[in-house]
C-alpha positions in Angstrom: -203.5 -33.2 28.9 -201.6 -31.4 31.8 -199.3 -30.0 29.1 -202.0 -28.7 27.2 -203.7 -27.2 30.1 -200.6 -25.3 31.0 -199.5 -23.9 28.0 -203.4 -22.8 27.8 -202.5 -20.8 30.9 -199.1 -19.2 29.8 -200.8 -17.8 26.6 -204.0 -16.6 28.8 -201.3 -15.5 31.0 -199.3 -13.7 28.4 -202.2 -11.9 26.3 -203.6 -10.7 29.6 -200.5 -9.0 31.2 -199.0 -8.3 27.5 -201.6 -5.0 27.1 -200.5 -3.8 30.6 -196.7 -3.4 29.9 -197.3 -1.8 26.5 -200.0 0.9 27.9 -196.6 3.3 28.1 -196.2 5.6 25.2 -193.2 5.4 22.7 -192.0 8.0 20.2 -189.1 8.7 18.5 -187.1 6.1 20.9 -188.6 7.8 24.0 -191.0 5.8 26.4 -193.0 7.9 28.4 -195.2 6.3 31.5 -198.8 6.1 31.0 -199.4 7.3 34.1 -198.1 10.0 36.8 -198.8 10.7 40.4 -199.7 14.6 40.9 -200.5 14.8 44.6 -203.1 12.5 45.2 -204.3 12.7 41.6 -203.4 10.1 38.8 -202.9 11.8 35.6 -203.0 9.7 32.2 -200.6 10.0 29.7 -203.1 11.8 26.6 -200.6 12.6 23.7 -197.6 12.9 23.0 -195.5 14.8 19.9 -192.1 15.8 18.4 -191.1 19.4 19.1 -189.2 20.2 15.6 -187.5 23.3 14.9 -186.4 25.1 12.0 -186.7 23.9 7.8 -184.2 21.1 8.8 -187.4 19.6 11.1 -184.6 19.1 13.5 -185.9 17.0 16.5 -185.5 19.2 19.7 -187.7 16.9 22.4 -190.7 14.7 22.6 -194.0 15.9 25.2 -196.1 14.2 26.5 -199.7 15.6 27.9 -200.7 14.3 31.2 -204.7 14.7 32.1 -207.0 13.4 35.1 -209.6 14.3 32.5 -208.6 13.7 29.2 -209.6 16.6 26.0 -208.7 17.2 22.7 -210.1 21.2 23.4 -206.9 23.3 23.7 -209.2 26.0 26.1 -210.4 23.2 28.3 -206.5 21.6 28.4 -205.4 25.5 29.6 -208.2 26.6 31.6 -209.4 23.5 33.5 -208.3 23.1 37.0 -207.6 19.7 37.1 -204.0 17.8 37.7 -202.3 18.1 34.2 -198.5 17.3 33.3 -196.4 18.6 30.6 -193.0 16.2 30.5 -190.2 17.2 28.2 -188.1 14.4 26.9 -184.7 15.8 24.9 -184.0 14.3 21.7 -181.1 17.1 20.5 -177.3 16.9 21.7 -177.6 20.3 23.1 -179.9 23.2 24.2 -178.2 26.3 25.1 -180.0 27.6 28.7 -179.9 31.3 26.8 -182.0 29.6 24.1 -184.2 28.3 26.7 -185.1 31.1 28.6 -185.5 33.3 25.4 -188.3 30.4 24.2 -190.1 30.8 27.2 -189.9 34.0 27.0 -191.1 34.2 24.0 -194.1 30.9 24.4 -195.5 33.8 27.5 -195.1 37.2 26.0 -197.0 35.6 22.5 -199.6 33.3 24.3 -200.0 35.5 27.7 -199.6 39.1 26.9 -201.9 40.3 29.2 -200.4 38.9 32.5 -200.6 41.0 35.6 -197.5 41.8 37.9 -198.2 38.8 40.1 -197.8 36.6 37.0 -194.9 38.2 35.2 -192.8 37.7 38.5 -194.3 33.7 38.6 -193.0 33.5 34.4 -189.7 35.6 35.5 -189.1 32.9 38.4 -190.0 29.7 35.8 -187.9 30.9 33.1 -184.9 31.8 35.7 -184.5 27.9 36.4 -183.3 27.3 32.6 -180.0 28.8 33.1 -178.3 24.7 32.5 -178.2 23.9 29.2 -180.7 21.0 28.8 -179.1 17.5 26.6 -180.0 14.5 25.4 -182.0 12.4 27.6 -182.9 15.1 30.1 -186.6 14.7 30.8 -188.1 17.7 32.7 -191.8 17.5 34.3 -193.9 20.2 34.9 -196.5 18.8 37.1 -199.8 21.1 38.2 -201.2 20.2 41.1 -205.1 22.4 42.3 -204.2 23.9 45.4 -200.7 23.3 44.8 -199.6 24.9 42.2 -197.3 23.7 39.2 -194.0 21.6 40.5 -191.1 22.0 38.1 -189.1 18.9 38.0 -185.5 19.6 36.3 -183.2 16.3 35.5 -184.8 15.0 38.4 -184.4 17.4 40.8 -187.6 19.6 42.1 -186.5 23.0 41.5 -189.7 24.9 42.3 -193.4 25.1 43.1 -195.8 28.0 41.4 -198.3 28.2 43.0 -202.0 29.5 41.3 -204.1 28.2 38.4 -203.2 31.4 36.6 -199.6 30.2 36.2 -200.2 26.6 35.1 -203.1 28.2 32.7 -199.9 30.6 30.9 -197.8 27.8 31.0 -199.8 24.8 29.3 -200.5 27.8 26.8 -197.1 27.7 25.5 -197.9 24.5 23.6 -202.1 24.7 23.4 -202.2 29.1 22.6 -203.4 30.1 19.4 -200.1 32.0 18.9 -197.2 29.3 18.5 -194.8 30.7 16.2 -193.1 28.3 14.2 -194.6 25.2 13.0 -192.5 22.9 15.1 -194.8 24.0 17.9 -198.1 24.1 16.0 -197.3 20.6 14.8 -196.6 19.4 18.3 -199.7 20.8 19.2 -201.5 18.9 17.3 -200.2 15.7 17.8 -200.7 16.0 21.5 -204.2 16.9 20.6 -204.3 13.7 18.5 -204.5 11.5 21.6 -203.0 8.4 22.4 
């Protein structure tokens, strides 16, 4: 009878803490916490995708979205002012720091075209912090805060704070604009639309 009872326990036990340790996301061999801090804020791990490029669908990085508030609108994931996330997880041997900063460049000019002064010199500053290459298993977090501004977290090290709304709005619209380029990035987009 005491057996019974216990091993009653370990299974009430193990289906009850079983759900919490497989909340994180997985994809492609990368494990992404469902949850970040963002200043006081706790942001939830929404969707996540493979960023492809070229015919050869060749597997650059996974993202993962991070909301307070979660949406599947691309306009309310840009324009809300709420803590949001963007984390980059590197699948590919090797990404050349040139052929970062020209994608960046690229993800503002396309998505952002209208930016003022102020905002050109924020995107200048952002993309000036890819000179590194970026290889496999680098994870970089780009982490807006309201008030704050958008913390850019490179290999671990903080390398910057943006600060404004506008800024994090031009940035998540590198992966939630209407103009995307390739479709690597418009199917990325809409896996991170897809939810968890």
């Amino acid at each position: 009878m005491k057996k019974t009872g216990l091993l009653t326990l370990v299974l009430i036990l193990a289906f009850t803490i079983a759900p919490l340790t497989l909340l994180a996301g997985e994809l492609a061999g990368v494990t992404l916490d469902d949850t970040l801090r963002i200043g006081e804020e706790t942001v939830t791990l929404a969707g996540m995708g493979i960023r492809t490029k070229t015919f050869l669908k060749i597997k650059v990085y996974v993202a993962g979205l991070y909301m307070k508030n979660r949406s599947n609108d691309p306009a309310a994931i840009i324009g809300s002012d709420q803590a949001k996330a963007i984390v980059m997880s590197f699948l590919y041997k090797e990404v050349e720091g040139e052929k970062l900063q020209e994608s960046w460049r690229d993800g503002f000019g396309a998505n952002t075209p209208a930016a003022g002064p102020e905002l050109k010199k924020q995107m200048d500053q952002f993309v000036s912090l890819f000179s590194a290459a970026a290889m496999q298993g680098d994870k970089y977090i780009f982490a807006y805060e309201p008030g704050i501004g958008t913390t850019i977290s490179l290999k671990g090290d903080i390398k910057a704070t943006i600060p404004g709304a506008d800024f994090a709005s031009a940035l998540m619209a590198i992966w939630f604009g209407d103009k995307l380029g390739d479709g690597g990035l418009k199917s990325l987009k809409q896996s991170l639309l897809k939810g968890m």
